[in-house]
C-alpha positions as a LaTeX table, in Angstrom:
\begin{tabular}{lrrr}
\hline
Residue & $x$ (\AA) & $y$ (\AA) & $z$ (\AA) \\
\hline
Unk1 & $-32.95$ & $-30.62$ & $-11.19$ \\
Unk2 & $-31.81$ & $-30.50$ & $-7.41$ \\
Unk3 & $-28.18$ & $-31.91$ & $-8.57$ \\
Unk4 & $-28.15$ & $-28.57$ & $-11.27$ \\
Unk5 & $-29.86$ & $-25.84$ & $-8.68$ \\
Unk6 & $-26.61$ & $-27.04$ & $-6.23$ \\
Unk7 & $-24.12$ & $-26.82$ & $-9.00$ \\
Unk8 & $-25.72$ & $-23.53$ & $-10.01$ \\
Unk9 & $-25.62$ & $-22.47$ & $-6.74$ \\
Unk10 & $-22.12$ & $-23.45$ & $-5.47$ \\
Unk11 & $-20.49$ & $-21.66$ & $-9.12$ \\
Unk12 & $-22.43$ & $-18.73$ & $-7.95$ \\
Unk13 & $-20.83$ & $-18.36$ & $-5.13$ \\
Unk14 & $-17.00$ & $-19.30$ & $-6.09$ \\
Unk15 & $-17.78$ & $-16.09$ & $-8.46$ \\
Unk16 & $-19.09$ & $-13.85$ & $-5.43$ \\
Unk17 & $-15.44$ & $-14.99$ & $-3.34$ \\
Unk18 & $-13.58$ & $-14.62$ & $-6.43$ \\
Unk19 & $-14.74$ & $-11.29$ & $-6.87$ \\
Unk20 & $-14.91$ & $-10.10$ & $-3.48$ \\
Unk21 & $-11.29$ & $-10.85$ & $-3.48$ \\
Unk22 & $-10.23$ & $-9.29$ & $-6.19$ \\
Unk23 & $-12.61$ & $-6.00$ & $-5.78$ \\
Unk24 & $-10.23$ & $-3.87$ & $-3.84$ \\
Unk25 & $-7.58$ & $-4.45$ & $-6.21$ \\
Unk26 & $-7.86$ & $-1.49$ & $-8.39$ \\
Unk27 & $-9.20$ & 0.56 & $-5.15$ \\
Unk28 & $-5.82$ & $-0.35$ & $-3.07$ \\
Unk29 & $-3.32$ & 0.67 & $-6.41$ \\
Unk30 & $-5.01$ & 3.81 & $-6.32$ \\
Unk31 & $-4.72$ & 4.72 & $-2.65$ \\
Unk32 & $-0.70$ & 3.40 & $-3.07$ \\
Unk33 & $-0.51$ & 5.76 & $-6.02$ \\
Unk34 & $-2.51$ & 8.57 & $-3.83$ \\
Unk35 & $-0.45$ & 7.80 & $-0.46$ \\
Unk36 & 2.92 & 8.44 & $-2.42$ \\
Unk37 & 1.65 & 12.16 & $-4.03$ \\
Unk38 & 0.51 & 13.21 & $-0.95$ \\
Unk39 & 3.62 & 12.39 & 0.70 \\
Unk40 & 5.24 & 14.24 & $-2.58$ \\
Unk41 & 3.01 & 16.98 & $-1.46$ \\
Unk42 & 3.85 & 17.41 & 2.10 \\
Unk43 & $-0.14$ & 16.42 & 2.69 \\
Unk44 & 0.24 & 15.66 & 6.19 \\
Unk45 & $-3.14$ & 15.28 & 7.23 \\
Unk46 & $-3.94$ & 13.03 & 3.91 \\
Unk47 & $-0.98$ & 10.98 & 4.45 \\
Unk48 & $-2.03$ & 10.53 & 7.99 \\
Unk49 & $-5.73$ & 9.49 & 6.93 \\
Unk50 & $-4.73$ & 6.22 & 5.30 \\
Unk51 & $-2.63$ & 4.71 & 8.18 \\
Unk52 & $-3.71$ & 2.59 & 11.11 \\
Unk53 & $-2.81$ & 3.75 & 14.87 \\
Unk54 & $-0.46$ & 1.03 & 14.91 \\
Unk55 & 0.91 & 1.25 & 11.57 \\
Unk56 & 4.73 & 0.18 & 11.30 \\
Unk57 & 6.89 & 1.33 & 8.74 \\
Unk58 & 10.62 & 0.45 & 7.76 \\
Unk59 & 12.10 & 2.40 & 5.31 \\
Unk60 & 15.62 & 1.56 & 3.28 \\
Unk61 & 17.45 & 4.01 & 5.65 \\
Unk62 & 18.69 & 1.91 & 7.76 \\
Unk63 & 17.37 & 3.28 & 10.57 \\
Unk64 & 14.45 & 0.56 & 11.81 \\
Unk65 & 10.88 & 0.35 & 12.05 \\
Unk66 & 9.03 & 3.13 & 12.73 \\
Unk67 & 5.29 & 3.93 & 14.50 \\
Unk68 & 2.78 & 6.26 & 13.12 \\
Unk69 & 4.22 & 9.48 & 14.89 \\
Unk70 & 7.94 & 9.28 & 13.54 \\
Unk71 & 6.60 & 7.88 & 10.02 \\
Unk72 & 4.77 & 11.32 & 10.12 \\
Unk73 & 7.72 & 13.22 & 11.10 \\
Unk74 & 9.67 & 11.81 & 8.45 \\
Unk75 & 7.02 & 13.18 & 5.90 \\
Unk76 & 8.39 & 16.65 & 6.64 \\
Unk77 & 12.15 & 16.01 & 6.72 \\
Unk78 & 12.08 & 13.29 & 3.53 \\
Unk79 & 11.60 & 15.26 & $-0.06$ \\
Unk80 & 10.46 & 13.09 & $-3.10$ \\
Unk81 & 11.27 & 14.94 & $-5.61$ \\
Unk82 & 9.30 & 12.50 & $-8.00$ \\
Unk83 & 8.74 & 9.20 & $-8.67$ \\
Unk84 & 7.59 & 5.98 & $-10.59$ \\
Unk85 & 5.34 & 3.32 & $-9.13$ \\
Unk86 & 4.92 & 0.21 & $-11.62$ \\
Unk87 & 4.92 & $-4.19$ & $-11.15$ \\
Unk88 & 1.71 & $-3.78$ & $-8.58$ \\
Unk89 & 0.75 & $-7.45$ & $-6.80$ \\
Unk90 & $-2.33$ & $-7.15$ & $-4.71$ \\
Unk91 & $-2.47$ & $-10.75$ & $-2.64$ \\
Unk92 & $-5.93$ & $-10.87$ & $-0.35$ \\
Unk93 & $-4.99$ & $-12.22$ & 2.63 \\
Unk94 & $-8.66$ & $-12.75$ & 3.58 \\
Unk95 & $-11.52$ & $-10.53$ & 3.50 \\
Unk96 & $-10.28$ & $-7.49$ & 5.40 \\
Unk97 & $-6.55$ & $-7.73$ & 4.45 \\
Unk98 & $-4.21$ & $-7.56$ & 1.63 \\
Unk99 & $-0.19$ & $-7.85$ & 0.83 \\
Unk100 & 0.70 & $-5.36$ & $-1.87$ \\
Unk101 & 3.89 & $-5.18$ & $-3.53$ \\
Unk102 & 5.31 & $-3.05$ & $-6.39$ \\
Unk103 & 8.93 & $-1.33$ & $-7.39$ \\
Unk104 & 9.29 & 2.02 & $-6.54$ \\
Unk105 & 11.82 & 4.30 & $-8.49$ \\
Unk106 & 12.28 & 7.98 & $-6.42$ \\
Unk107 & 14.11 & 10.96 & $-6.65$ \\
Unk108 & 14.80 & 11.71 & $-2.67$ \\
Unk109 & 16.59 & 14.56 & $-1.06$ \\
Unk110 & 16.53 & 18.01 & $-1.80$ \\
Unk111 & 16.35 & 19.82 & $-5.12$ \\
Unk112 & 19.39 & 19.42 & $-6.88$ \\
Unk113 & 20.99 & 16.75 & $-4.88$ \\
Unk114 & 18.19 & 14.44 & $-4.60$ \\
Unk115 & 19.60 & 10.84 & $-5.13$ \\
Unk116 & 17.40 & 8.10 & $-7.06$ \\
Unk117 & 16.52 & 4.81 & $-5.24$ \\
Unk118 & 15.12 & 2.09 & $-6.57$ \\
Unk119 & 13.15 & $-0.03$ & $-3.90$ \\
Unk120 & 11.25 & $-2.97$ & $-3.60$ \\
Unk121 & 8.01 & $-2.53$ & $-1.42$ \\
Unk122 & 6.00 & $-4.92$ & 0.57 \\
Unk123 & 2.67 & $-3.37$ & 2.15 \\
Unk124 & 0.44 & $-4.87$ & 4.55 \\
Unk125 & $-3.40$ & $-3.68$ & 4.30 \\
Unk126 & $-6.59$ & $-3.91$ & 6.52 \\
Unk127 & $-9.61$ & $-3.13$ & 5.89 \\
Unk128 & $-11.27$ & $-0.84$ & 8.70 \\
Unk129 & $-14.86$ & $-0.10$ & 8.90 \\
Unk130 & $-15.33$ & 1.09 & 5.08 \\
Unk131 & $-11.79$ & 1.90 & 4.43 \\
Unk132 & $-8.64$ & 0.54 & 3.69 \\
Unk133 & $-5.74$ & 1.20 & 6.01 \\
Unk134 & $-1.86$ & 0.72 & 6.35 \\
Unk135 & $-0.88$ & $-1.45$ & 8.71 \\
Unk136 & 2.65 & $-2.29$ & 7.59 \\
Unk137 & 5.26 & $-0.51$ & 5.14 \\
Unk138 & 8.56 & $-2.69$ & 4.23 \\
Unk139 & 10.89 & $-0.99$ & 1.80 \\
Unk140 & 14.02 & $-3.10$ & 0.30 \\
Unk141 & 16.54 & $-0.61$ & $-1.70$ \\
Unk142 & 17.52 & $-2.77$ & $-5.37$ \\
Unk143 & 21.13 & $-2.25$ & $-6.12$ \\
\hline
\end{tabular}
């Protein structure tokens, strides 16, 4: 009986961990999905609310990494014009972090002579308090 309570026991909680790490899964897809319209939509304040103070991102531009501030001026000066998120990987990297990574197709520039890229993008995650945050933004532009 004690040998069946343990297995019982121990398969109860690989199940918890397994689905503790695969919970924020959907959640973190969503908030990707989210992140990119509101960038779309020039939603500054939005956009803002999902990074971390000391959030680094490094677009396909050429141009090297970037902190929160100039990521948040580039909302304003970089038009997506639209675009298509699809191959999402969500990789927990422990219980308060997570490497996504997905293709990105995007119409950027401005109306009319917006140019389409298609980028590979590697995403850092963390979770903070409640919430999940951007800590790190890689894009890779596919020829």
């Amino acid at each position: 009986m004690k040998r069946m309570s343990g297995a019982l026991v121990i398969a109860l909680t690989l199940a918890l961990i397994a689905h503790a790490q695969q919970a924020p899964k959907p959640s973190l897809e969503s908030k990707i999905r989210q992140a990119w319209q509101d960038w779309k939509d020039k939603k500054k304040d939005a956009f803002a609310a999902i990074l971390t103070d000391e959030v680094i991102e490094v677009e396909a531009d050429g141009k090297g990494p970037r902190g929160r501030q100039a990521t948040l001026a580039d909302l304003q000066n970089i038009n997506i014009q639209k675009f298509a998120l699809s191959d999402f990987k969500i990789t927990m990297l422990g219980d308060a972090a997570a490497l996504a990574t997905y293709k990105a197709v995007a119409d950027i520039g401005p109306v009319g002579k917006a140019k389409q890229y298609t980028l590979a993008v590697s995403e850092v995650w963390v979770k903070r308090g409640n919430d999940w945050k951007l800590l790190h933004y890689q894009e890779t532009e596919m020829k």
